[in-house]
BAMAR-211341 format. One record per residue (C-alpha): z, y, x; residue number from 1. Coordinates in Angstrom, 1 decimal. Example, Ala and Ser with C-alpha at 12.3 -4.5 7.8 and 13.67 -1.06 7.14 Angstrom:
% BAMAR-211341
<pt <7.8, -4.5, 12.3>, 1>
<pt <7.1, -1.1, 13.7>, 2>
***
This chain:
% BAMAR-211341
<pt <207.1, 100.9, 102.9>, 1>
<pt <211.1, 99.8, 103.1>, 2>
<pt <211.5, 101.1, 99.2>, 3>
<pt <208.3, 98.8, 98.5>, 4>
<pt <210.1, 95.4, 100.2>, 5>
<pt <212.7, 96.2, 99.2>, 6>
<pt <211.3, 96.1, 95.4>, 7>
<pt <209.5, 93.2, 96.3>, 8>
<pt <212.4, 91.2, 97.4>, 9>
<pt <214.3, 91.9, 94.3>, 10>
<pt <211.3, 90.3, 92.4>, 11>
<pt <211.1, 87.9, 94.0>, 12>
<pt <214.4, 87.0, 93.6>, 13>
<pt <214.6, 88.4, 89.7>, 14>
<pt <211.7, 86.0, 89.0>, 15>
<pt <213.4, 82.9, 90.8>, 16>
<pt <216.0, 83.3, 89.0>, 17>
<pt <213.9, 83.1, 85.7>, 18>
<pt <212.0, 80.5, 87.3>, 19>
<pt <215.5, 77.9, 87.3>, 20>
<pt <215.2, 75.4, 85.2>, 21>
<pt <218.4, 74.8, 83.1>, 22>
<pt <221.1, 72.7, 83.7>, 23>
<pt <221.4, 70.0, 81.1>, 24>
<pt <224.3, 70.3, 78.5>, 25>
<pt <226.2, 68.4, 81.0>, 26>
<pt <229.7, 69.3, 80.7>, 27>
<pt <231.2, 70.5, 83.8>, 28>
<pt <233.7, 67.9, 84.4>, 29>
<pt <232.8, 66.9, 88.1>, 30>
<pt <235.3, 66.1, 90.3>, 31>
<pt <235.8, 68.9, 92.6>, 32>
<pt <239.2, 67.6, 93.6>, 33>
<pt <237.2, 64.7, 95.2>, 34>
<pt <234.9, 67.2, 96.9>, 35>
<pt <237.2, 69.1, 98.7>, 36>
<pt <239.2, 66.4, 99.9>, 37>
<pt <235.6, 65.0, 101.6>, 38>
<pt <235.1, 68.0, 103.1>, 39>
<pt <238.8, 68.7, 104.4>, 40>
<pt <239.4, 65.3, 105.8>, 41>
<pt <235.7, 64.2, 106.9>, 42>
<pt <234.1, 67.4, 107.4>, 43>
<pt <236.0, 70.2, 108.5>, 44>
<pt <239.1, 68.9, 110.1>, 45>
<pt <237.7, 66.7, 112.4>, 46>
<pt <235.2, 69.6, 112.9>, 47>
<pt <237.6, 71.9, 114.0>, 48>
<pt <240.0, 69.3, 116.1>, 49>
<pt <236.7, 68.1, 118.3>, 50>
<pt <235.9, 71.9, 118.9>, 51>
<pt <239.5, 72.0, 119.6>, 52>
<pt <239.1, 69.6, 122.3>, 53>
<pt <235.7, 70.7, 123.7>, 54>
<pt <237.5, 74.2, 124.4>, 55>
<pt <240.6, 73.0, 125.9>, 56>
<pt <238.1, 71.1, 127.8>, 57>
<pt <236.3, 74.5, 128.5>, 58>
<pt <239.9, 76.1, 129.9>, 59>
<pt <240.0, 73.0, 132.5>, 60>
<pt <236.5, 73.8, 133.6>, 61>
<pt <237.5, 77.3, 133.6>, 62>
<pt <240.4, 76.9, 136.0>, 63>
<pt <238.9, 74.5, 138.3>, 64>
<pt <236.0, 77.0, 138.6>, 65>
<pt <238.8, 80.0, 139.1>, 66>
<pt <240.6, 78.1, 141.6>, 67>
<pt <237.3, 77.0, 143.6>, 68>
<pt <234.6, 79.2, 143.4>, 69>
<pt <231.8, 77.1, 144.1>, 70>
<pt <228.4, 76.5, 142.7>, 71>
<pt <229.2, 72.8, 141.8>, 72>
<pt <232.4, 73.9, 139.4>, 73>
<pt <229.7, 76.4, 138.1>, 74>
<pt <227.5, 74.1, 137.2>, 75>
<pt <230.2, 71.8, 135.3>, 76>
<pt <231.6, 75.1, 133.6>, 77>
<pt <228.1, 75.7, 132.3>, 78>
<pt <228.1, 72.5, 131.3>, 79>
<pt <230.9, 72.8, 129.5>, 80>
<pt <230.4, 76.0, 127.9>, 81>
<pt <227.2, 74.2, 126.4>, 82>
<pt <229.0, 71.5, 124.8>, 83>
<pt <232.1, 74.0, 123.2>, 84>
<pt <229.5, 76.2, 121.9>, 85>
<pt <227.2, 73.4, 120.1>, 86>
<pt <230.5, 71.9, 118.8>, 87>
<pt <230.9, 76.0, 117.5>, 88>
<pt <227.9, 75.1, 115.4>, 89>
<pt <229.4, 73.0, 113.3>, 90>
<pt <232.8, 75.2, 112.4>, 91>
<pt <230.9, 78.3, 112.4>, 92>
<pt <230.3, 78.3, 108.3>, 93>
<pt <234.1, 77.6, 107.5>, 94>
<pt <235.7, 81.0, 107.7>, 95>
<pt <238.3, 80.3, 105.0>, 96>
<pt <242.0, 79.9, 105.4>, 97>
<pt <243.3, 80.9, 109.2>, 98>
<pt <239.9, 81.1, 110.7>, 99>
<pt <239.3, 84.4, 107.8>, 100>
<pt <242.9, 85.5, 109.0>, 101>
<pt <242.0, 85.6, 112.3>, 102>
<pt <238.2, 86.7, 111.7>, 103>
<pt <237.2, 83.6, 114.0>, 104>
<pt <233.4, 83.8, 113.4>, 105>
<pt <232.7, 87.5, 115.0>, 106>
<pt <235.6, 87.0, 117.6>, 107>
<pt <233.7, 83.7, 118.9>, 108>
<pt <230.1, 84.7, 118.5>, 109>
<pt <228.7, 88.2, 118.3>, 110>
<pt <226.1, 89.1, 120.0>, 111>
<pt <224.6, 90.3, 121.5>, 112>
<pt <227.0, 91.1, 123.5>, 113>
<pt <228.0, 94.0, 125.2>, 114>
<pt <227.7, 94.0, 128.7>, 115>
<pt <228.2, 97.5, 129.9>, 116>
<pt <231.7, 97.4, 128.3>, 117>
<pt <232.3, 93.6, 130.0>, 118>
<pt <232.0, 95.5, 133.3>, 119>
<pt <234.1, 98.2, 132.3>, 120>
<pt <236.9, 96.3, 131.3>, 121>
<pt <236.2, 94.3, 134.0>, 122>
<pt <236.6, 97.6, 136.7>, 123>
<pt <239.6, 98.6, 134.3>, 124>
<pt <241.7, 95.6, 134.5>, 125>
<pt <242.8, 97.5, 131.2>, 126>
<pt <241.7, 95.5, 128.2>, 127>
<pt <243.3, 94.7, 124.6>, 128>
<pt <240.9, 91.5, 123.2>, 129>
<pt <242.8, 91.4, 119.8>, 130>
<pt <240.8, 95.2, 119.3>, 131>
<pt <238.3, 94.8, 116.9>, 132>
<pt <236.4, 97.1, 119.2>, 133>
<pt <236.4, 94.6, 121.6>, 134>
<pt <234.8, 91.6, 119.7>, 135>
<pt <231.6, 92.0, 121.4>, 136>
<pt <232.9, 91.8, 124.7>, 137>
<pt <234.4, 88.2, 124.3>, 138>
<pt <233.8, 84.7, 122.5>, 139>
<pt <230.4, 82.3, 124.2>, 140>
<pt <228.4, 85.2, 124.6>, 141>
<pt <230.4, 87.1, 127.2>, 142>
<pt <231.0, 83.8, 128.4>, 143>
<pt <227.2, 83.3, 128.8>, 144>
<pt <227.4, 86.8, 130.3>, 145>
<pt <229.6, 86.0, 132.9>, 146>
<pt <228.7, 82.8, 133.8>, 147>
<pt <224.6, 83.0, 133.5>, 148>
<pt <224.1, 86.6, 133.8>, 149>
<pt <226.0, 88.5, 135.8>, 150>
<pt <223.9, 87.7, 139.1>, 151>
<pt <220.2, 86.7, 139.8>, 152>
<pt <220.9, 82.7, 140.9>, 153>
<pt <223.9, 80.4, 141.3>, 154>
<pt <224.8, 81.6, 144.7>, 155>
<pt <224.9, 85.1, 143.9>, 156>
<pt <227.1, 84.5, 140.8>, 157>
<pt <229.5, 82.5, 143.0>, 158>
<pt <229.4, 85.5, 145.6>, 159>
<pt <230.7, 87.6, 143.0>, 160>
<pt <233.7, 85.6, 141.4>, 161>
<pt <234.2, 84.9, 145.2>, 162>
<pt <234.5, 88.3, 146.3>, 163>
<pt <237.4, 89.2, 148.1>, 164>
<pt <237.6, 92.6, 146.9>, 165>
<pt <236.7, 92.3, 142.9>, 166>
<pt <236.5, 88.3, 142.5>, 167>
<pt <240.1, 87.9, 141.0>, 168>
<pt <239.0, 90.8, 138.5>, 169>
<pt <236.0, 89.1, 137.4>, 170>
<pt <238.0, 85.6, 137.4>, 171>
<pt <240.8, 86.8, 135.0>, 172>
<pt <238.4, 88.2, 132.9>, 173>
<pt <236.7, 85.1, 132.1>, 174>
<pt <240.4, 83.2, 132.2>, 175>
<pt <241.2, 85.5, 129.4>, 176>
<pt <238.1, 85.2, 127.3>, 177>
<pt <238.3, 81.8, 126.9>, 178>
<pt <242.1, 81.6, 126.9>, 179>
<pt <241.5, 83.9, 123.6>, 180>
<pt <238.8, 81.0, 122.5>, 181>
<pt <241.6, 78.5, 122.5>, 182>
<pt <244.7, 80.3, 121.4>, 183>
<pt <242.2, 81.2, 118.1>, 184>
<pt <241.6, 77.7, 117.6>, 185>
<pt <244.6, 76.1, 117.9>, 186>
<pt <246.1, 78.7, 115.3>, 187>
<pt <243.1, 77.8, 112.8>, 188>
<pt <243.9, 73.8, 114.1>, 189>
<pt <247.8, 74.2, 113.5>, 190>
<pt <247.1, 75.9, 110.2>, 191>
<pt <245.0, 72.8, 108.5>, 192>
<pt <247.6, 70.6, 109.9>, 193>
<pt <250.5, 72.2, 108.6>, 194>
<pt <249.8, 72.5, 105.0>, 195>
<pt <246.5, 74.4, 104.7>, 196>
<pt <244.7, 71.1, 104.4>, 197>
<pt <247.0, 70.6, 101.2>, 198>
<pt <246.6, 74.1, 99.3>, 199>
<pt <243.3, 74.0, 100.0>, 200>
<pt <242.7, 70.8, 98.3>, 201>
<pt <244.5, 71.4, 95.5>, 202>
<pt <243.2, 74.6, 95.0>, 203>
<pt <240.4, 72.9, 92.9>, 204>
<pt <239.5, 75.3, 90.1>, 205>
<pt <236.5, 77.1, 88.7>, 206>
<pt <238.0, 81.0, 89.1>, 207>
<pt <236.7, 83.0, 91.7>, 208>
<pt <239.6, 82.3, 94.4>, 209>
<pt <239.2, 78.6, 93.6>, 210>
<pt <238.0, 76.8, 97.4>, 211>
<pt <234.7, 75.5, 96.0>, 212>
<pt <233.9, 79.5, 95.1>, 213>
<pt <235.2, 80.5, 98.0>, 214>
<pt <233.3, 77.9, 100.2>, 215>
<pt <230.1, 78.4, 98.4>, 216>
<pt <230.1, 81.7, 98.8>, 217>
<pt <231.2, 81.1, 103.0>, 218>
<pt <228.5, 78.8, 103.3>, 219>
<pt <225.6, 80.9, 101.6>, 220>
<pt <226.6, 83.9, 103.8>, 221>
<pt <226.7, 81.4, 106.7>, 222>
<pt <223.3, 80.6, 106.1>, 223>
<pt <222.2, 83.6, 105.2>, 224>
<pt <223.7, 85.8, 107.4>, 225>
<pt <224.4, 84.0, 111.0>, 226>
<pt <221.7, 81.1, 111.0>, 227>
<pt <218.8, 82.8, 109.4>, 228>
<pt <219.3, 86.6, 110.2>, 229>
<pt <221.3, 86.4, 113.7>, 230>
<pt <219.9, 83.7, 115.0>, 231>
<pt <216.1, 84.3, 114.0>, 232>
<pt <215.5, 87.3, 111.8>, 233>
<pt <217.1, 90.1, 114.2>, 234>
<pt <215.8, 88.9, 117.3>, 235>
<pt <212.5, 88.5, 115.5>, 236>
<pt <212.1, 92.1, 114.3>, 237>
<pt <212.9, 91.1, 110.5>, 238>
<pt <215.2, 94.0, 109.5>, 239>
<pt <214.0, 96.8, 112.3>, 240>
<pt <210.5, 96.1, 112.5>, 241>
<pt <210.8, 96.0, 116.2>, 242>
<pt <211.7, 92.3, 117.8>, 243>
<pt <213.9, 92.7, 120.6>, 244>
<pt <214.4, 89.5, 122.9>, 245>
<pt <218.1, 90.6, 124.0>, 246>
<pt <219.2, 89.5, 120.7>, 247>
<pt <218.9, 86.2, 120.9>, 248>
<pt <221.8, 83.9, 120.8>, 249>
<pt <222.9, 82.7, 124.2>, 250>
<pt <220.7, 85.5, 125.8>, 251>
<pt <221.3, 85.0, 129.2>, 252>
<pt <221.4, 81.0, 129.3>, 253>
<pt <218.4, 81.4, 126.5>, 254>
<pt <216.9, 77.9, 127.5>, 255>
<pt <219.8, 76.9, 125.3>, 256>
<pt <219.4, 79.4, 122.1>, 257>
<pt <217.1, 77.1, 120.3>, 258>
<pt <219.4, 74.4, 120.7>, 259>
<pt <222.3, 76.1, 119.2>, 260>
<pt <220.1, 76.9, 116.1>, 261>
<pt <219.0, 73.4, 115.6>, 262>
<pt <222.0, 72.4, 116.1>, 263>
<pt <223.6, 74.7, 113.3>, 264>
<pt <220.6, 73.9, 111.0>, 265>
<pt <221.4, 70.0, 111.3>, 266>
<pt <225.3, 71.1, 110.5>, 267>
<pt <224.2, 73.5, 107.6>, 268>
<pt <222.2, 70.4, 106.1>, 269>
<pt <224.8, 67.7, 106.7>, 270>
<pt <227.6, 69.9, 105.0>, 271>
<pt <225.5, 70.3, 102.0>, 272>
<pt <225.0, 66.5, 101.6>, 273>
<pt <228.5, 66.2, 101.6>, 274>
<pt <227.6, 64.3, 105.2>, 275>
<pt <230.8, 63.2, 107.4>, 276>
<pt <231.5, 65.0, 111.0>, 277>
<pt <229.4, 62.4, 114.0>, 278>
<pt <228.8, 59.9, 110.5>, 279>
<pt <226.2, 58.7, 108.6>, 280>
<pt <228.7, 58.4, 106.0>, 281>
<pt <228.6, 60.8, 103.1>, 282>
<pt <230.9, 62.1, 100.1>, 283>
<pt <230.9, 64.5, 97.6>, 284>
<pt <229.3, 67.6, 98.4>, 285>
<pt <226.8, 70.2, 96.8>, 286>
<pt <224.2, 67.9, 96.8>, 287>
<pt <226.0, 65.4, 94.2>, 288>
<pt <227.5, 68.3, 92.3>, 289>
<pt <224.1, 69.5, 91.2>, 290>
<pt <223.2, 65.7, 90.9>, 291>
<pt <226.2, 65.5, 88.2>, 292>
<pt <225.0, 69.1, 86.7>, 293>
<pt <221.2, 67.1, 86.5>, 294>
<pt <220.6, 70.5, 88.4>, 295>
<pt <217.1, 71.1, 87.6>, 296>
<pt <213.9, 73.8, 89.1>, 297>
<pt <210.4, 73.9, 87.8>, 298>
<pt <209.9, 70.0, 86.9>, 299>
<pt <211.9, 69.2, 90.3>, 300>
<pt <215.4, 68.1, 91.1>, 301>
<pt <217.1, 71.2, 93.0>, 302>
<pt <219.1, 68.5, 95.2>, 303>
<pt <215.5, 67.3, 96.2>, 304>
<pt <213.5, 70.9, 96.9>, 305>
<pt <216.7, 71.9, 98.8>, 306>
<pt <216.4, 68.7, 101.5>, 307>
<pt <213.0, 68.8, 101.1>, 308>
<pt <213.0, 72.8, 102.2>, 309>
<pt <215.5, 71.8, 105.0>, 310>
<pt <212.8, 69.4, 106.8>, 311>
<pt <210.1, 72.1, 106.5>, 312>
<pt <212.6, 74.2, 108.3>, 313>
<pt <213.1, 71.4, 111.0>, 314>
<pt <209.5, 70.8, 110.9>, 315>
<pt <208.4, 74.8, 111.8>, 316>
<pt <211.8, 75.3, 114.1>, 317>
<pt <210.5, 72.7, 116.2>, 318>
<pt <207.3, 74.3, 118.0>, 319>
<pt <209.9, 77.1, 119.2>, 320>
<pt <210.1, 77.4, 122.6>, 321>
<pt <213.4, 76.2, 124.0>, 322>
<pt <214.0, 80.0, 125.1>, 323>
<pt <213.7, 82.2, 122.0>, 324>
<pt <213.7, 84.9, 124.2>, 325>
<pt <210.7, 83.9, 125.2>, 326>
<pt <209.3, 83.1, 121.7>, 327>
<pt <210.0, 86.5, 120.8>, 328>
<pt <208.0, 87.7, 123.2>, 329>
<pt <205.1, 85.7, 123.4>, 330>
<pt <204.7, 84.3, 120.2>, 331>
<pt <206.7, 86.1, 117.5>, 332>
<pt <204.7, 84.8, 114.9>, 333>
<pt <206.1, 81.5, 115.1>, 334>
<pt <210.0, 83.1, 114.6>, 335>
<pt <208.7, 85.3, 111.7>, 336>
<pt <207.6, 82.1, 110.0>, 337>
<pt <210.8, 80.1, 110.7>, 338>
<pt <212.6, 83.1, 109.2>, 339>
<pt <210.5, 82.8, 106.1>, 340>
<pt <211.0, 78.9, 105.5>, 341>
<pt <214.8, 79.8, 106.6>, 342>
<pt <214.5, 82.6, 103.3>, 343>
<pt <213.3, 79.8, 100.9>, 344>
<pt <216.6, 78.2, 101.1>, 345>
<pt <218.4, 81.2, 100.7>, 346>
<pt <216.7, 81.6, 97.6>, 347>
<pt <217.6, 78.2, 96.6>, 348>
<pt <221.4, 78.0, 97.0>, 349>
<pt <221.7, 82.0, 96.3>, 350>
<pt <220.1, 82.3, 93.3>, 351>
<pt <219.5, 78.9, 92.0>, 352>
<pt <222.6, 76.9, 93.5>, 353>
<pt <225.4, 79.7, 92.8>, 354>
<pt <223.4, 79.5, 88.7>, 355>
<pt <224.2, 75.9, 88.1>, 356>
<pt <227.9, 75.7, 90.0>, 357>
<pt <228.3, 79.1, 87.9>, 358>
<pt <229.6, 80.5, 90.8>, 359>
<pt <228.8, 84.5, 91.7>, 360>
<pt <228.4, 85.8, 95.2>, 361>
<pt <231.3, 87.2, 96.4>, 362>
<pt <229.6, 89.4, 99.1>, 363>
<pt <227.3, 92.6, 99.3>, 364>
<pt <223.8, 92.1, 100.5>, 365>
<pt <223.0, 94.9, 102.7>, 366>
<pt <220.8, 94.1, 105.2>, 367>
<pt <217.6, 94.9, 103.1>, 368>
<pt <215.8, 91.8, 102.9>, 369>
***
C-alpha cells in the first residue's frame, strides 16, 4: 500500500509536470535585482525587526511574571507569547543568511515538544540549549508547555512557579528559553543590518547559490514542509496513517493552533505577491516574475491558479475548529482535506513554479508523500 502512493504520487507529479504549459520565448531578463530588494526592505526586514520587538516584549512579560508570580502576569505573558509567536509566522519561511547559521526555524518551533525532557532539565538545573538535542525542549512550544500545560488551571500553574521549594527552577527555565528566543533574533536582526541586507541583494543571479534560488527553494520547503505537513498533515495522520492530536502546533494552548496556521497561510500568500510586511502595498515578487515569464498552465495563467488555489485553501481552512486538536479528533476529515488543497499548491510552485524560474529544488523529499 505505501509502494502504491508512493507510485501514485510520483505520477501525479510526472504528469503535472507534462501538463505545464510552456513559457513563452520570453527572454529571461526580469529584474531580480528589483525583486530582492522588495523583499529585503519591505518584506523581510521589517519582518524580522517587529518579531524582534514582539520577543523583547515577550522577555518583559517574562520577568514581570518571574518576579510576581501571579495569575494576572500569567495571563499578560500568555498574551504575549500569542502575539511573538503569530509575528513567528511571518519569518518562519526565511531561513537564509544568519537565521540558516543559526538553524532558527527548528530552535524556535519544533514540536511537538518534548515534555518529559522539559521536566528533566528542569529537576537537573543542568541544561546546554545550544545542543541540537535539546531543540525540542525550547522555542514557543516549550513555552506553551510551561505556561499552558504544566498544571490543570491558572492557579495551579501559578502554584508551581510559586513554589518555594522548585519555583525558581521552573522560573529560570522559562527565563532561559526565551532569553535564547531573543539572543537568536537579534543575531539574525544584527546580521541584516550589518551588511547581510547588502550581499543578499546583490547576490542577484540565476546559479544555484544565487538568493532568488536559494529563496525559492526556502519558501517551497516552507510551504511544503512546516505549513502543510507540520502544521496539518502530521497531526492529521498523512504520513503515519494514525492522526495523533499531540502534534498539533501550540498543543497545549491549542485554541490558538488554527490561528497560527492562518496566520502563516496569509504570510505564505502575501510573500508570494511580492506583498509588503502590515501593507497593502506590493512589489516584485513571484507572482510578477511568472507574469514577466507569461508563465502559463493548461489554458490558465499560473500567477492566477496559484491565488486562486490559495483562497480554496482559506476557504476549506476556515470550518477548522479553532483547536486542531480537537479537529483531529472529532472530525479529521476536515484536516485531511485541508492537507489536500494545501498539496495542490505544492504542486504548483514545486513542479510548475521551480519549471518556469528554471530553478531546481535544492532539497530531498523524504517524507513519502
Amino acid at each position: 500500500m505505501k509502494v502504491s502512493k508512493i507510485l501514485l504520487s510520483v505520477f501525479t507529479i510526472a504528469l503535472a509536470s507534462c501538463d505545464s504549459g510552456t513559457n513563452e520565448s520570453t527572454e529571461d531578463s526580469f529584474d531580480r535585482g528589483a525583486m530582492l530588494t522588495n523583499w529585503a526592505d519591505h518584506i523581510i526586514m521589517p519582518a524580522y525587526e517587529n518579531y524582534l520587538d514582539e520577543i523583547e516584549a515577550l522577555v518583559i512579560a517574562t520577568n514581570t511574571f518571574n518576579t510576581t508570580v501571579n495569575e494576572a502576569n500569567l495571563a499578560s505573558l500568555r498574551t504575549q507569547w500569542q502575539s511573538a509567536y503569530l509575528a513567528w509566522q511571518w519569518v518562519a519561511m526565511f531561513e537564509i543568511g544568519q537565521a540558516e547559521t543559526v538553524s532558527l526555524q527548528s530552535y524556535t518551533n519544533l514540536f511537538p515538544t518534548n515534555s518529559t525532557e522539559i521536566e528533566a532539565n528542569i529537576t537537573s538545573g543542568n541544561y546546554n540549549l545550544e545542543l541540537p538535542s535539546r531543540r525540542d525542549q525550547q522555542g514557543f512550544p516549550a513555552i506553551d508547555y510551561l505556561i499552558n500545560g504544566v498544571g490543570e488551571s491558572e492557579a495551579a500553574i501559578v502554584g508551581i512557579f510559586s513554589d518555594t521549594q522548585t519555583g525558581e527552577k521552573y522560573r529560570n527555565y522559562l527565563s532561559d528559553i526565551v532569553g535564547r528566543l531573543n539572543l537568536l533574533t537579534t543575531q539574525v536582526v544584527d546580521d541584516w543590518q550589518n551588511g547581510y541586507r547588502e550581499t543578499f541583494v546583490n547576490n542577484d543571479g540565476s546559479s544555484a547559490t544565487g538568493a532568488v534560488n536559494k529563496v525559492a527553494n526556502d519558501y517551497i520547503y516552507y510551504f511544503e514542509k512546516h505549513l502543510r505537513a507540520s502544521k496539518i498533515g502530521i497531526p492529521a495522520g498523512v504520513f503515519s496513517g494514525t492522526p495523533d492530536a499531540k502534534d498539533v502546533e501550540s498543543y497545549y494552548g491549542s485554541s490558538f493552533s488554527k490561528a497560527l496556521y492562518e496566520e502563516a497561510l496569509a504570510a505564505s500568500q502575501a510573500f508570494f505577491n511580492g506583498q509588503h510586511f502590515e501593507s497593502s502595498t506590493t512589489g516584485e515578487g513571484f507572482n510578477s516574475y511568472l507574469d514577466y515569464l507569461n508563465s502559463i498552465k493548461q489554458g490558465e495563467d499560473l500567477t492566477k491558479l496559484i491565488n486562486d488555489q490559495f483562497v480554496t485553501i482559506e476557504s476549506t481552512g476556515s470550518h477548522l475548529s479553532d483547536d486542531l486538536s480537537e479537529q483531529v479528533e472529532t472530525d479529521n476529515a476536515l484536516m485531511l482535506n485541508t492537507y489536500d488543497e494545501l498539496q495542490k499548491n505544492v504542486i504548483h510552485f514545486k513542479v510548475d513554479m521551480l519549471q518556469a524560474l528554471n530553478i531546481k529544488v535544492d532539497y530531498v523529499d523524504a517524507d513519502g508523500d
